[in-house]
C-alpha positions in Angstrom: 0.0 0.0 0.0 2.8 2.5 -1.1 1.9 6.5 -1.1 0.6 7.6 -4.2 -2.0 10.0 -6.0 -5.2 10.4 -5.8 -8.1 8.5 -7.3 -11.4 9.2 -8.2 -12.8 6.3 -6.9 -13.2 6.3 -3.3 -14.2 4.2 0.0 -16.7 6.9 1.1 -15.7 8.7 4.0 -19.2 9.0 5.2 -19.8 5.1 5.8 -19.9 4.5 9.2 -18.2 0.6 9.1 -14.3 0.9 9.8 -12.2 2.1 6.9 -10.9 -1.6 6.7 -14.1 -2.7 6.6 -15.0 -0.6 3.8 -12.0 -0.9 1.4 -11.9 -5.0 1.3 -15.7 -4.9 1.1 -14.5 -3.1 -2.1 -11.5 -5.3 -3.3 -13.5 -8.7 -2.4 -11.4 -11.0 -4.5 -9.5 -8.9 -6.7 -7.3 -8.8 -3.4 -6.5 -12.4 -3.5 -5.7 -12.4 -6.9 -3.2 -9.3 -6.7 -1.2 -10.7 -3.7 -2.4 -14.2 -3.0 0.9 -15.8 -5.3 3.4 -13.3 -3.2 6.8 -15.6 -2.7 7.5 -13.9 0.5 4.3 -14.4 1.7 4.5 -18.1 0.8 7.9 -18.6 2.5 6.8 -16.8 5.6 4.3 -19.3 5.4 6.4 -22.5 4.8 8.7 -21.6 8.1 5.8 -20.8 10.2 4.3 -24.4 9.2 7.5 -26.1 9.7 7.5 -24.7 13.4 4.0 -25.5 14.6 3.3 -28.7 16.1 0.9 -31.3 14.6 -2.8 -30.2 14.8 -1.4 -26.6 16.2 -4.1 -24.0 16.9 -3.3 -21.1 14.9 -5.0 -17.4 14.1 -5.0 -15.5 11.3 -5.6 -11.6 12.0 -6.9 -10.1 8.7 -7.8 -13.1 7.0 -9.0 -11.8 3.7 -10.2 -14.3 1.4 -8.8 -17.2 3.1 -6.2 -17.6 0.5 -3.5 -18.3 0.7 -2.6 -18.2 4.9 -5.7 -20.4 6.1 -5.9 -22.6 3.2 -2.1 -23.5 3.7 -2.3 -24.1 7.5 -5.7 -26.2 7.1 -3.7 -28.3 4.4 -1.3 -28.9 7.1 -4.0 -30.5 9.6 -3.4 -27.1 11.7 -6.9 -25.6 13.1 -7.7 -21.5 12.5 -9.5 -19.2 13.1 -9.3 -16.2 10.9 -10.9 -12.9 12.3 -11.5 -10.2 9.6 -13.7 -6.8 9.6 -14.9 -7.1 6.3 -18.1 -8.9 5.8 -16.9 -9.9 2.1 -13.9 -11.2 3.0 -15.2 -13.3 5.2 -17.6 -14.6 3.0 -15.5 -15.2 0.8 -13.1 -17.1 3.2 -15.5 -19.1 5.0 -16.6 -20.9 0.9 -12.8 -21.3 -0.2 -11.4 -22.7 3.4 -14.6 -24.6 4.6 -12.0 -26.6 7.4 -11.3 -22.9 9.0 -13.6 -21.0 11.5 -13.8 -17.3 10.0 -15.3 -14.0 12.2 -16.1 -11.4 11.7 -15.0 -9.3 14.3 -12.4 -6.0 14.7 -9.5 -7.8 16.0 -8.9 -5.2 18.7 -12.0 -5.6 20.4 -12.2 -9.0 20.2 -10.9 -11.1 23.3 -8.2 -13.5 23.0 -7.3 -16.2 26.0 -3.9 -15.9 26.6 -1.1 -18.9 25.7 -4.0 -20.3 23.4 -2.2 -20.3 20.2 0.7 -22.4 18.5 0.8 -19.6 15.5 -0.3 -16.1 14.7 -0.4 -14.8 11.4 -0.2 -10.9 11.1 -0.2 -10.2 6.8 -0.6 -6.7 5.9 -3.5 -5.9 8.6 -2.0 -3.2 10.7 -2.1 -0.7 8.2 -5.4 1.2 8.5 -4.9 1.2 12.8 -3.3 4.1 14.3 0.3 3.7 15.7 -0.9 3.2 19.4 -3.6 0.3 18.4 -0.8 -1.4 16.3 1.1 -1.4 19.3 -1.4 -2.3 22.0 -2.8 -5.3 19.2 0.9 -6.8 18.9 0.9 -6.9 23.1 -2.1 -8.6 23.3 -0.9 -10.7 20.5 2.3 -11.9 21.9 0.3 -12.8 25.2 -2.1 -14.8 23.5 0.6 -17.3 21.9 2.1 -19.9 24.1 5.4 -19.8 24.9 7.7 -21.2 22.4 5.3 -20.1 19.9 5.7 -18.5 16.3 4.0 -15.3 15.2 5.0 -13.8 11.5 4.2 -10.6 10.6 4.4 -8.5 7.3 3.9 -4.9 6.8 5.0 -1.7 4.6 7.8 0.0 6.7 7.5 3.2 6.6 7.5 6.2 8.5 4.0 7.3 7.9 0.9 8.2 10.4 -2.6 8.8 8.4 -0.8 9.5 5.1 -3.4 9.0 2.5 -2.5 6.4 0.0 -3.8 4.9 -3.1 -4.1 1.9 -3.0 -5.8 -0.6 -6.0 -7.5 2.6 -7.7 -9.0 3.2 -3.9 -7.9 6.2 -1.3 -7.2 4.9 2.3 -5.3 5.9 4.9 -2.3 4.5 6.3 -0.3 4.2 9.2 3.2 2.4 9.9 6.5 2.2 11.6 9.9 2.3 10.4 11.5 -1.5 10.2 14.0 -0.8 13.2 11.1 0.8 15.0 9.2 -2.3 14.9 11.2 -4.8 15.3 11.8 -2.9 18.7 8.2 -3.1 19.5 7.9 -6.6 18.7 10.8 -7.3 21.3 9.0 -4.9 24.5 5.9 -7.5 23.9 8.1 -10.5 24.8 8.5 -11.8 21.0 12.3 -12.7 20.0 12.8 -11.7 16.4 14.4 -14.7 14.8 15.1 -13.2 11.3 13.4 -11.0 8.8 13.0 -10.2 4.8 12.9 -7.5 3.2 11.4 -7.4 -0.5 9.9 -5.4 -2.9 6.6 -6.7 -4.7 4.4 -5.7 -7.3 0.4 -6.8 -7.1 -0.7 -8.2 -10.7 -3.5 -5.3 -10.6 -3.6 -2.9 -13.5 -1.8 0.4 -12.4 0.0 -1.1 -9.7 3.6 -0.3 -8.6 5.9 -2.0 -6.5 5.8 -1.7 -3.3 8.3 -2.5 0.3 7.5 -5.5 2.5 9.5 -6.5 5.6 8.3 -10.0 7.2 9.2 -10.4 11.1 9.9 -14.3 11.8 9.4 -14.5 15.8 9.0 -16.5 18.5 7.6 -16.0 21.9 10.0 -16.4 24.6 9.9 -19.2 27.3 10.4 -16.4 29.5 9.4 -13.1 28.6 11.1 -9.9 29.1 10.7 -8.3 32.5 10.0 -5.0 30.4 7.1 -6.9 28.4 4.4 -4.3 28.3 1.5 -2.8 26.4 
């Protein structure tokens, strides 16, 4: 979701859903097809399912379409439950991954036990949150997988707080953290970061231009930071 200029198309600032909600009610399945065949993404993948346990329990926050993170982990006899705030999406999902449980539910109001999951998956969902909620959702996050656990998580670094961006011929707004910044934040929450990629990718949409992805590989420590907060 790089900067860029504005469209004339538009997910209406007067609709009272989330903005999330709004735009992937827009992009439906377009989505998957523009980023659903990203190699990162499917390597981020492959390590986080060569880490999990048999029959892990697993949760996918911003689970689009269902494809390709849910369908991957329900190949691998793991269980999930994606949680997404667009109605379409999860639709969507719920028909192409029938072996997944899908909600939908904002993922920072929703409550998660804590130590009740083997893997988290965090793909491109922290974007339309504000810096503080991205922050406080990565906490709760890293308390709700067990110890020893994997979470992955990609994003567009940047150093940008509600810059408006166009994004698949629609205006959003966007919010992010430089790559040093958090990968900092990910360690306060008790997460070790094991390694990371940084890559560029282009979405197979008409118009689109390639755009910066970092992926976090991380694991919850056995014993968590004394200065663990959020």
């Amino acid at each position: 979701m790089p900067v860029g200029e504005r469209r004339d198309t538009d997910v209406g600032h007067e609709d009272q859903r989330p903005p999330a909600a709004v735009l992937f009610d827009a992009l439906g399945p377009d989505y998957e097809k523009a980023f659903a065949h990203a190699p990162a993404h499917l390597a981020a993948l492959e390590w986080l399912l060569e880490r999990l346990p048999p029959a892990a329990r697993t949760l996918d926050v911003g689970s689009g379409t269902g494809r390709p993170t849910a369908a991957a982990l329900v190949g691998a006899g793991h269980s999930v439950l994606g949680v997404d705030v667009s109605p379409v999406m999860t639709e969507l999902a719920a028909r192409q991954v029938p072996g997944a449980e899908f909600r939908r539910a904002d993922i920072r109001e929703l409550p998660l036990d804590a130590e009740s999951f083997d893997g988290v998956c965090v793909f491109f969902s922290l974007l339309q949150m504000t810096r503080a909620e991205q922050s406080a959702l990565i906490g709760r996050l890293s308390r709700a997988l067990k110890p020893g656990g994997h979470l992955v998580l990609a994003t567009v670094p940047a150093d940008v707080e509600n810059v408006e961006v166009s994004f698949m011929g629609h205006r959003a707004l966007a919010t992010s953290f430089p790559e040093d910044d958090l990968t900092a934040l990910l360690r306060t929450t008790g997460l070790t970061v094991l390694a990371h990629r940084s890559t560029t990718f282009t979405p197979a949409h008409p118009g689109a231009g390639p755009e910066p992805h970092v992926f976090l590989y991380c694991r919850r420590d056995v014993h968590p930071h004394s200065d663990a907060h959020v």
